[in-house]
N, C-alpha and C positions, 0 to 999 in steps of 0.2 A: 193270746192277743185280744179275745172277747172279753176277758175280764177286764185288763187295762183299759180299756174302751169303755166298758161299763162304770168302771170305776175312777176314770173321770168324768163321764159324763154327769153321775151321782155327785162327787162334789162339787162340780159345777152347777149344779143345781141347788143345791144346799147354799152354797154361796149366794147365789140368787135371792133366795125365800130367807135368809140371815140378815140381808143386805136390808130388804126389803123397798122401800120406792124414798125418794125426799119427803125431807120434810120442810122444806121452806114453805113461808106462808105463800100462797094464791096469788094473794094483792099486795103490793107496797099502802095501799092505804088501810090495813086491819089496823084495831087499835096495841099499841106497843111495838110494832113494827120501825125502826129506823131509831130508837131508843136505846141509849144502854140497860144494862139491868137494874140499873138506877133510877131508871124510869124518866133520866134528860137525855134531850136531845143529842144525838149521834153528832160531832165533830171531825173537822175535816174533809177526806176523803173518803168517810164513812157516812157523811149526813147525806138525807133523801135530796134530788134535783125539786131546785123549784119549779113548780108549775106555769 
């Protein structure tokens, strides 16, 4: 039973540090933020709220 215990606890940990934290940006205002990869303006329900 100490093992089973241990060895979930070990992958659950591992998941963790695999996972690691987000990566979205900080700010909605960094540059390329709210852009396609194309580098225009996001569309739709996708582009930034105006200010």
């Amino acid at each position: 039973m100490k093992l089973l215990k241990f060895l979930t606890v070990t992958i659950f940990a591992l998941t963790l540090v695999a996972c690691g934290k987000p990566t979205a940006p900080e700010s909605a205002k960094e540059e390329g933020y709210g852009t396609t990869h194309e580098g225009k303006p996001a569309e739709g329900r996708n582009e930034l709220p105006a200010d």
